[in-house]
Every structure is written in structure tokens, then in C-alpha cells.
FILO-497369 format. One line per 2 residues: number of its first residue (from 1); their letters; for each residue y, x, z negated of N, C-alpha, C, CB. Coordinates in nm, 2 decimals. Each point is the difference from the previous one (the first is absolute). Glycine has a CB too. Layout:
REM residues N
NUM) A) Y,X,Z,Y,X,Z,Y,X,Z,Y,X,Z ~ ...
END
This chain:
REM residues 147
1) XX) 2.73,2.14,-4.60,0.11,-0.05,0.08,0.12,0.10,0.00,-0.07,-0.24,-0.06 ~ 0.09,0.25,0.17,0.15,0.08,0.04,0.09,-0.03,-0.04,-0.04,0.04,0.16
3) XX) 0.16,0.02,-0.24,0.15,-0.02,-0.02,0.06,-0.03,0.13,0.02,0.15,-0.19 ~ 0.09,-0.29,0.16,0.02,-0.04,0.16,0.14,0.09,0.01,-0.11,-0.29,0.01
5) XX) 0.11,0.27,0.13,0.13,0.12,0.06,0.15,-0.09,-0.06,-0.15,0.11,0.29 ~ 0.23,-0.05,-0.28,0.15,-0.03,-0.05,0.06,0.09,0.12,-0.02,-0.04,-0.31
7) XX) 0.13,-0.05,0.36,0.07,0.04,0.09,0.14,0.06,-0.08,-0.12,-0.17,0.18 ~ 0.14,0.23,-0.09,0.17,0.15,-0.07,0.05,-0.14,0.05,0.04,0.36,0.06
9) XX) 0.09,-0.43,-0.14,0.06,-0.02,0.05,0.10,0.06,0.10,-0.08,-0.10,-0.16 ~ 0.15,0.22,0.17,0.10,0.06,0.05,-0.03,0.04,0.13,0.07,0.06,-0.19
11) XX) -0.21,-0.07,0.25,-0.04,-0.01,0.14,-0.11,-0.09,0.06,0.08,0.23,-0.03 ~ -0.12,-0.29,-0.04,-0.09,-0.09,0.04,-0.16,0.02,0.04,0.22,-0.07,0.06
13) XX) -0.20,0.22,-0.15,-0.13,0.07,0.08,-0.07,-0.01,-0.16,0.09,0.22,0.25 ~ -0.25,-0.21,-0.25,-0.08,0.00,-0.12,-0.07,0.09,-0.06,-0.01,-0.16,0.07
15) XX) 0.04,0.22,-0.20,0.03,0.03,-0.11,-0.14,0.05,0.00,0.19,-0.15,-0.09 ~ -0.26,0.28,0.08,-0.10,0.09,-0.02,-0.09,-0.03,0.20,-0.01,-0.02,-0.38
17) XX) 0.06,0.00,0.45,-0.06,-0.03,0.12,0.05,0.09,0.11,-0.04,-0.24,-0.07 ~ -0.02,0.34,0.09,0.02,0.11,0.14,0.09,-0.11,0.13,-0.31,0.18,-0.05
19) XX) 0.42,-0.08,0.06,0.08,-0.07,0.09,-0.02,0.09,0.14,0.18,-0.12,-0.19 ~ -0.28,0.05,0.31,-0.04,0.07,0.10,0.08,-0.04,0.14,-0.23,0.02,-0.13
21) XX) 0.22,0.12,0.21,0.03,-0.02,0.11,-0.08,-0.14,0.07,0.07,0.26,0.00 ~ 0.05,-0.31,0.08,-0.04,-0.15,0.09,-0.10,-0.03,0.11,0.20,-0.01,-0.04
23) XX) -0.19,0.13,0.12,-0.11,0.05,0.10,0.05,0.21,0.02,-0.02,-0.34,0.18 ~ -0.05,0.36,-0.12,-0.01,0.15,0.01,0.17,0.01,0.12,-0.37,0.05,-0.03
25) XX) 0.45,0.04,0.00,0.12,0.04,0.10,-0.05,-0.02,0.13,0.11,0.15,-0.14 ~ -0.09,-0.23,0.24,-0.02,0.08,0.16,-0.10,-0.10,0.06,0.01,0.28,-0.06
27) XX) -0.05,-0.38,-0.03,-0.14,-0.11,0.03,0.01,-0.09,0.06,-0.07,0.03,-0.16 ~ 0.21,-0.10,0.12,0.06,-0.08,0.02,0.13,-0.06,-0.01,-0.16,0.03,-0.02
29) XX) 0.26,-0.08,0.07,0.15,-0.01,-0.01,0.00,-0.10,-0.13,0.09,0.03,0.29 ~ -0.03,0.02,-0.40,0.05,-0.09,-0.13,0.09,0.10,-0.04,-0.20,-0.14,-0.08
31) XX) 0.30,0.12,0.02,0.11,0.03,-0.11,-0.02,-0.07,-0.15,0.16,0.02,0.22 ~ -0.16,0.09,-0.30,0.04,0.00,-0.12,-0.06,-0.15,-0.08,0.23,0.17,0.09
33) XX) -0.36,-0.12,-0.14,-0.08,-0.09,-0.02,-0.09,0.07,-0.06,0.06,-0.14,0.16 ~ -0.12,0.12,-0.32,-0.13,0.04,-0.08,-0.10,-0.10,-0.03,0.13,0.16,-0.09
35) XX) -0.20,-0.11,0.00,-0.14,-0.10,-0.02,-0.08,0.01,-0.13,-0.02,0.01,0.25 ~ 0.02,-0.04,-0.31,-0.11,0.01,-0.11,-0.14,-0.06,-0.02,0.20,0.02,-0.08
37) XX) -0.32,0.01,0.05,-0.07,-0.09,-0.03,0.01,-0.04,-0.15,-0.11,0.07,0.19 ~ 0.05,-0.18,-0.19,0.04,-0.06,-0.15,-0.10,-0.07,-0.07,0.21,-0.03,0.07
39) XX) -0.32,0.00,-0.02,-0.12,-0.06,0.01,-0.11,0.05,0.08,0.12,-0.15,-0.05 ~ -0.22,0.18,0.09,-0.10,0.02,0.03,-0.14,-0.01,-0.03,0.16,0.07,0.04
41) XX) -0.24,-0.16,0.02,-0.10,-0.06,-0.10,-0.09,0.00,0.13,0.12,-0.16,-0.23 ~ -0.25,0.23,0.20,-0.13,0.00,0.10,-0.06,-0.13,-0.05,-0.06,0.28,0.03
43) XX) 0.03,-0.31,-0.14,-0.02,-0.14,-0.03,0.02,-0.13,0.09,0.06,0.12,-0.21 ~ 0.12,-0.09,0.17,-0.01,-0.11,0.11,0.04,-0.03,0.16,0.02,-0.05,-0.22
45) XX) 0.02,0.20,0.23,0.02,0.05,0.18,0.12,0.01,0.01,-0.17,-0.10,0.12 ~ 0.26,0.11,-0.22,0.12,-0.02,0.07,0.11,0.09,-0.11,-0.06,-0.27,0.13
47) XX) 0.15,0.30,0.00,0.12,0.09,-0.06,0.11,-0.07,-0.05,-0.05,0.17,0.16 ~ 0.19,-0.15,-0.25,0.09,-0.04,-0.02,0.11,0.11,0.05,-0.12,-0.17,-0.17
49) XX) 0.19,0.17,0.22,0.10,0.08,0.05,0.13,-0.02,-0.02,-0.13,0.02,0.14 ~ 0.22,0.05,-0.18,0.14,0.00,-0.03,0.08,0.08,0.12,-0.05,-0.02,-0.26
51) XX) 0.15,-0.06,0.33,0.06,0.08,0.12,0.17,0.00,-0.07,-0.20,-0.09,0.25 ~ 0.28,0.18,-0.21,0.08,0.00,-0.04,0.13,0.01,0.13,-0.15,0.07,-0.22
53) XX) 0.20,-0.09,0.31,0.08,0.05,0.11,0.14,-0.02,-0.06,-0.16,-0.07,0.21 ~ 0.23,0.18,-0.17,0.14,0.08,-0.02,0.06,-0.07,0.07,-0.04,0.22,-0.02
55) XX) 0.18,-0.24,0.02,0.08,-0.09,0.02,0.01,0.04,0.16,0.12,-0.04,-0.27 ~ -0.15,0.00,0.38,0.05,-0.05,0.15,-0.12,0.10,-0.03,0.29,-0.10,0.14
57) XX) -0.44,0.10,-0.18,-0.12,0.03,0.09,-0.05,-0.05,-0.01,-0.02,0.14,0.02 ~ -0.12,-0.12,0.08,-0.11,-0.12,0.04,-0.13,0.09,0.01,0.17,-0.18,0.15
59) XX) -0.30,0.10,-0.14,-0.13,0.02,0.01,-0.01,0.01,0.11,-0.07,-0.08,-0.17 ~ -0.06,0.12,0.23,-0.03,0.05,0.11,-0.05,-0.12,0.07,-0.04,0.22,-0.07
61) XX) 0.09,-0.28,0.19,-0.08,-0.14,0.10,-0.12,0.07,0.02,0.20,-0.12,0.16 ~ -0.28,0.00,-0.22,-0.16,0.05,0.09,-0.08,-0.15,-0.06,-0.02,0.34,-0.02
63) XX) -0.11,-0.30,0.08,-0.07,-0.16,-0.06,-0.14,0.09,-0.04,0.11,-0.25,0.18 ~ -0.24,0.11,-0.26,-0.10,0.07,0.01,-0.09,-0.14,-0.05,0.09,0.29,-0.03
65) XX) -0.23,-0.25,0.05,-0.06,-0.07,-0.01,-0.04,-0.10,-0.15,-0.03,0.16,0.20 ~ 0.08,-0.08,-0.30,0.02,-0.08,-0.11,0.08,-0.03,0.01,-0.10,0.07,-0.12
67) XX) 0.12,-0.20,-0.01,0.15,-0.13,0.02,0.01,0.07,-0.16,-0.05,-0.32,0.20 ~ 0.18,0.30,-0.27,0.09,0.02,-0.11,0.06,-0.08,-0.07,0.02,0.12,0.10
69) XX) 0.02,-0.13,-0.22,0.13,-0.07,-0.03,0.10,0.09,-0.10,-0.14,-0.23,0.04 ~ 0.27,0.20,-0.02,0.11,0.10,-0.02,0.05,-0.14,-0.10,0.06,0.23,0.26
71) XX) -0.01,-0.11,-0.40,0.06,-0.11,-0.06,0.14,0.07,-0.01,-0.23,-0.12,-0.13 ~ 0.39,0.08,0.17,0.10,0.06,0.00,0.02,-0.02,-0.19,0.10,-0.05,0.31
73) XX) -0.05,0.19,-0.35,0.00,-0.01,-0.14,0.21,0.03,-0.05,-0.36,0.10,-0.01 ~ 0.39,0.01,0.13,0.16,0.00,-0.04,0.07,0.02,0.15,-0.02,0.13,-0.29
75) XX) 0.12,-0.12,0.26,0.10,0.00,0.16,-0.03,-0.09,0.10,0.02,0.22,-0.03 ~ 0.00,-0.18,0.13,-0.02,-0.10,0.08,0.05,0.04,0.17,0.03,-0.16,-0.24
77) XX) -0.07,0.12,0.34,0.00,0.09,0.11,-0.10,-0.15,0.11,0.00,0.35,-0.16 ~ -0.04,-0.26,0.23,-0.09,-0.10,0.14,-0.15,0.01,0.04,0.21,0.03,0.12
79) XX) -0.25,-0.06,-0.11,-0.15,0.02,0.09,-0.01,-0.02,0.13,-0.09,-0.06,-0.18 ~ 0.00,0.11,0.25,-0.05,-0.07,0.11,-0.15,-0.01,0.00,0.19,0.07,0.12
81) XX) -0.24,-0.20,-0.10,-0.10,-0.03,-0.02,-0.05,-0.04,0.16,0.05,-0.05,-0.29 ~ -0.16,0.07,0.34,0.00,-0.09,0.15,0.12,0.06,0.11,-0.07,-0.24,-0.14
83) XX) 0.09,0.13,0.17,0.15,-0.03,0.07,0.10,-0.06,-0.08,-0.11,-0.02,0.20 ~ 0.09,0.00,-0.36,0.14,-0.05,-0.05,0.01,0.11,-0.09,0.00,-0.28,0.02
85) XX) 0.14,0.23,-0.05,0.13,0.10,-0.11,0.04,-0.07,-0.09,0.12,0.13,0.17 ~ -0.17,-0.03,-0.30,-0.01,-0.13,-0.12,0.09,0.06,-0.11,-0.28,-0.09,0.04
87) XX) 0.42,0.05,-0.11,0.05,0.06,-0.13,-0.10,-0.05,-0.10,0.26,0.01,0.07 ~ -0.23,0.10,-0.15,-0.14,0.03,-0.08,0.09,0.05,-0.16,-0.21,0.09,0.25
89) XX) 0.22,-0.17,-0.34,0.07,0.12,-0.11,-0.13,-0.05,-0.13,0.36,0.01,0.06 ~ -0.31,0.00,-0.20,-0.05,-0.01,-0.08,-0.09,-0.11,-0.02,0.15,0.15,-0.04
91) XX) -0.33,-0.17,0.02,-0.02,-0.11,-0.06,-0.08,-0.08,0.14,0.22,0.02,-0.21 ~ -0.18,0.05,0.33,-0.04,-0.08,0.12,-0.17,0.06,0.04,0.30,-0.03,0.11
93) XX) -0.40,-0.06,-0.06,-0.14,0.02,0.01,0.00,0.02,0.16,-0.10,-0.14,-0.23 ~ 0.06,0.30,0.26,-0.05,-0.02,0.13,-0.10,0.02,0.07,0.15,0.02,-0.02
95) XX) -0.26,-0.09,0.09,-0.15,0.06,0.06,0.03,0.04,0.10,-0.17,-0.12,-0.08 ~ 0.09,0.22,0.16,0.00,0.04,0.06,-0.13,-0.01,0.07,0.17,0.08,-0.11
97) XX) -0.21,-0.16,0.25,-0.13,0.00,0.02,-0.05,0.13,0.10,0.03,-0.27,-0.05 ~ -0.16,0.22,0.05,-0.07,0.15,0.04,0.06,0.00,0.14,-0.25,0.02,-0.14
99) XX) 0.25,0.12,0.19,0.08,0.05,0.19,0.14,-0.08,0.00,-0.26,0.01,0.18 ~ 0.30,-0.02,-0.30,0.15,-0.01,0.04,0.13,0.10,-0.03,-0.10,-0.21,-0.03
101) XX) 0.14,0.18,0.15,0.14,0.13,-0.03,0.11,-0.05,-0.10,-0.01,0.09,0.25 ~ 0.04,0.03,-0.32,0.09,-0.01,-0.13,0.06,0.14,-0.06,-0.15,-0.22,-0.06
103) XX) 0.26,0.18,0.00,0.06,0.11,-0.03,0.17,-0.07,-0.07,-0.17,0.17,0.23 ~ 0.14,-0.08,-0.38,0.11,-0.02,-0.08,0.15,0.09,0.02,-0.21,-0.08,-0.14
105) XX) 0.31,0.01,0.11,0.10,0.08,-0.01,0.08,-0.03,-0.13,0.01,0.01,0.26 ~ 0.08,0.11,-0.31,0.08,-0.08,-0.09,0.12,-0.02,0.01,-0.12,0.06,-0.10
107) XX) 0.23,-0.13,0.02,0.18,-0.06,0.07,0.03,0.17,-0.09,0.09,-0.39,-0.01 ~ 0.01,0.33,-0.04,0.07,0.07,-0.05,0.02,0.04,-0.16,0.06,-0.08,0.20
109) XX) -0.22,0.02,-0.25,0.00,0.07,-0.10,-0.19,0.01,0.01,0.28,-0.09,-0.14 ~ -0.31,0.18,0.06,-0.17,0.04,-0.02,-0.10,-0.15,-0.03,0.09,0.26,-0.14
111) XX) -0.18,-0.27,0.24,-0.03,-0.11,0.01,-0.23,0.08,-0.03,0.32,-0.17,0.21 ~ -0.33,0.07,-0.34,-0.15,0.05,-0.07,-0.10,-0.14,0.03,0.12,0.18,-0.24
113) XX) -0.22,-0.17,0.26,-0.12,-0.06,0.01,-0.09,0.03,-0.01,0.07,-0.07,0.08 ~ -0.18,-0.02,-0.16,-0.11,0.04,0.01,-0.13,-0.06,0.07,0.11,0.06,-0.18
115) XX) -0.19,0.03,0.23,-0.08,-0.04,0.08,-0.16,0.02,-0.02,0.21,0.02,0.13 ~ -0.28,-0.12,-0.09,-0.16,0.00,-0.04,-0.08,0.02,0.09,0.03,-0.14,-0.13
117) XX) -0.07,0.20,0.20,-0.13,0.04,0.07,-0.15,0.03,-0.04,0.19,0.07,0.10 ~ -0.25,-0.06,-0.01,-0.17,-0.02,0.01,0.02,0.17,-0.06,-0.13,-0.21,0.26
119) XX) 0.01,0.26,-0.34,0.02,0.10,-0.02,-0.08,0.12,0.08,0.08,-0.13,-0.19 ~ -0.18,0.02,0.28,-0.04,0.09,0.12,0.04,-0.06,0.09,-0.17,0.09,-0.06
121) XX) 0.27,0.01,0.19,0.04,-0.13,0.09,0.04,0.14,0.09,0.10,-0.29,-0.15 ~ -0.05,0.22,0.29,0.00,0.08,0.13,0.15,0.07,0.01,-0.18,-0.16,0.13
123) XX) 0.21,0.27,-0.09,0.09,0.08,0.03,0.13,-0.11,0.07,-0.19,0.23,0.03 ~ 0.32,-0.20,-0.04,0.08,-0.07,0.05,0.00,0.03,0.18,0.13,0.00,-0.25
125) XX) -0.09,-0.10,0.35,0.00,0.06,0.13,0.15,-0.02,0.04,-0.27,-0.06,0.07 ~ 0.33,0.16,-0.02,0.14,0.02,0.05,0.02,-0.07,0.13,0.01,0.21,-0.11
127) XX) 0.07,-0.29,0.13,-0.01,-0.07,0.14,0.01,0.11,0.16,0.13,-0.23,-0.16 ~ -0.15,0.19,0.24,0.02,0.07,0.11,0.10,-0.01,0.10,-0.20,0.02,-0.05
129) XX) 0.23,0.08,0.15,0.12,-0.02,0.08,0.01,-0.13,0.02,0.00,0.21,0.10 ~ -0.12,-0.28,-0.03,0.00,-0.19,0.04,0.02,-0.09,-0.10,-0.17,0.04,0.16
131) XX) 0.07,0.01,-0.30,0.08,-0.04,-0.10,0.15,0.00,-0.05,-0.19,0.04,-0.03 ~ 0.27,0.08,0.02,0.10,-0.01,-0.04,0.10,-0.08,0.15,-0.08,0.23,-0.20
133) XX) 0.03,-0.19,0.33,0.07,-0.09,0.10,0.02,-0.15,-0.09,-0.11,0.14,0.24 ~ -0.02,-0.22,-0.18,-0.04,-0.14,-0.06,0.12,-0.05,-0.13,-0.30,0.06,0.05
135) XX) 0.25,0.03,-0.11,0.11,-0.04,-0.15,0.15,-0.03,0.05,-0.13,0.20,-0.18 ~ 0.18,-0.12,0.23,0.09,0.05,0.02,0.07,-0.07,0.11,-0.11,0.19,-0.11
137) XX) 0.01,-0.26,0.18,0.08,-0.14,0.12,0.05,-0.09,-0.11,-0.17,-0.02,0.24 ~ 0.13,0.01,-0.36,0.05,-0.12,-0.10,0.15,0.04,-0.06,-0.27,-0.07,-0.08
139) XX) 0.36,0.09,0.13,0.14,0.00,-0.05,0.03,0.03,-0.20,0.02,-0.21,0.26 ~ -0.11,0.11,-0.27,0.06,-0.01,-0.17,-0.11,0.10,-0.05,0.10,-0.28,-0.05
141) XX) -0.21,0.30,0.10,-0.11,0.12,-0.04,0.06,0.15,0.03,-0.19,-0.16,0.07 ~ 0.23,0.16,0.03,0.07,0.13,0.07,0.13,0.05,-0.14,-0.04,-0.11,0.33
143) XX) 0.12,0.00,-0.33,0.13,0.07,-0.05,-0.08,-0.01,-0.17,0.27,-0.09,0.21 ~ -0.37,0.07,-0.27,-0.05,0.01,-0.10,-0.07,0.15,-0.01,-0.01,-0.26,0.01
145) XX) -0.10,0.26,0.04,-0.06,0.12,0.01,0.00,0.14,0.01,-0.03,-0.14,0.03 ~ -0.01,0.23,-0.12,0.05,0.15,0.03,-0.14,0.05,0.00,0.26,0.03,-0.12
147) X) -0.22,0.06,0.23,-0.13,0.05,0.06,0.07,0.13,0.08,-0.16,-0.25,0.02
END
């Protein structure tokens, strides 16, 4: 049995666990946002992920064919899930179903979650010009979104 991870307190990030870039520079529009893995088990197919976003950054909008669930663990900030805009801080459960658009941001202080995925699963897809149009007739999606 593995020694279980212990989190630093003083940043919320975990304690002997490679703290990695979020996606590759240039891939995709996100700000100031890392990731850790923290679990990984072929056993039982699935990843555990630690995301961390910097205070006023966000993850990259995109969807994909696997569905998720994000557990908010500190700070607190928004989502967009679908077509709704959801505050999201510590303690709150969020799924994410499969081909849906989403994308985290944080307020004004560092907002951490962890997240579970399939540990074989499909590449994220970036919406497209009609996509980002579509979105973007929705008023409260528009002034949400950074892209």
C-alpha cells in the first residue's frame, strides 16, 4: 500500500507530486492554471487529478466525449457547464456530462479541485468559429467566457 499524499498547506498543491504544466503553451486559450496527477490506477481505469487555477485564471472551454466529476476542494470562482454559469467554491460536486461545454475560472483568490476521469479517454475538442458564435448569442455565456 502507498503512503497517502498530504497536501502543503501554504499552497494547496500536494506534497511529493510533480506539479505539471496544464496543457502545452499555444494549444489552447487558458491562464494560469496547473495539474497534478494523484492517483492513477489501470486497475480500475481511472485518473484522479488535482487542478489548481491562479487567482482571475481559467481552463480552457472545450468538451469531449467522456463525462467527469470535479470535486471543488479550496477557493472559489464559476463554471460553465452547458449553457449555465455556476459559483462553485469549496466542498461543491460538479459532473460534467459527455460533449458538454465547460470551463473553469477563478474569483479573486486561487480556486483547487479535484477531478476524476476515465483513464483512457478522448482528446479534448476546442469549439469552432460556429461554436464559439452559438455560445456567444447567450449574453451570460459570452460575458463569462475567455477564449
Amino acid at each position: 500500500m502507498s503512503e497517502p499524499y498530504r497536501p502543503l498547506k501554504s499552497k494547496g498543491l500536494w506534497e511529493g507530486v510533480e506539479v505539471l504544466r496544464y496543457k502545452e503553451e499555444g494549444t489552447a486559450p487558458f491562464k494560469d492554471i496547473t495539474r497534478q496527477t494523484l492517483f492513477d490506477n489501470p486497475e480500475l481505469g481511472c485518473q484522479l487529478r488535482y487542478f489548481e487555477v491562479a487567482p482571475h485564471g481559467y481552463s480552457t472551454l472545450e468538451r469531449h466525449e467522456h463525462s467527469h466529476a470535479v470535486l471543488v476542494l479550496n477557493g472559489q470562482g464559476r463554471c460553465l457547464i452547458g449553457n449555465r454559469v455556476f459559483e462553485v467554491r469549496g466542498h461543491d460536486l460538479v459532473q460534467i456530462p459527455s460533449m458538454t461545454w465547460h470551463q473553469f475560472r477563478a474569483d479573486t483568490e486561487a480556486l483547487g479541485f479535484l477531478c476524476m476521469v476515465n483513464r483512457e479517454r478522448d482528446r479534448p475538442q476546442l469549439p469552432t468559429d460556429e461554436d464559439l458564435k452559438s455560445l456567444r448569442a447567450q449574453a451570460h455565456i459570452a460575458e463569462f467566457m475567455r477564449w
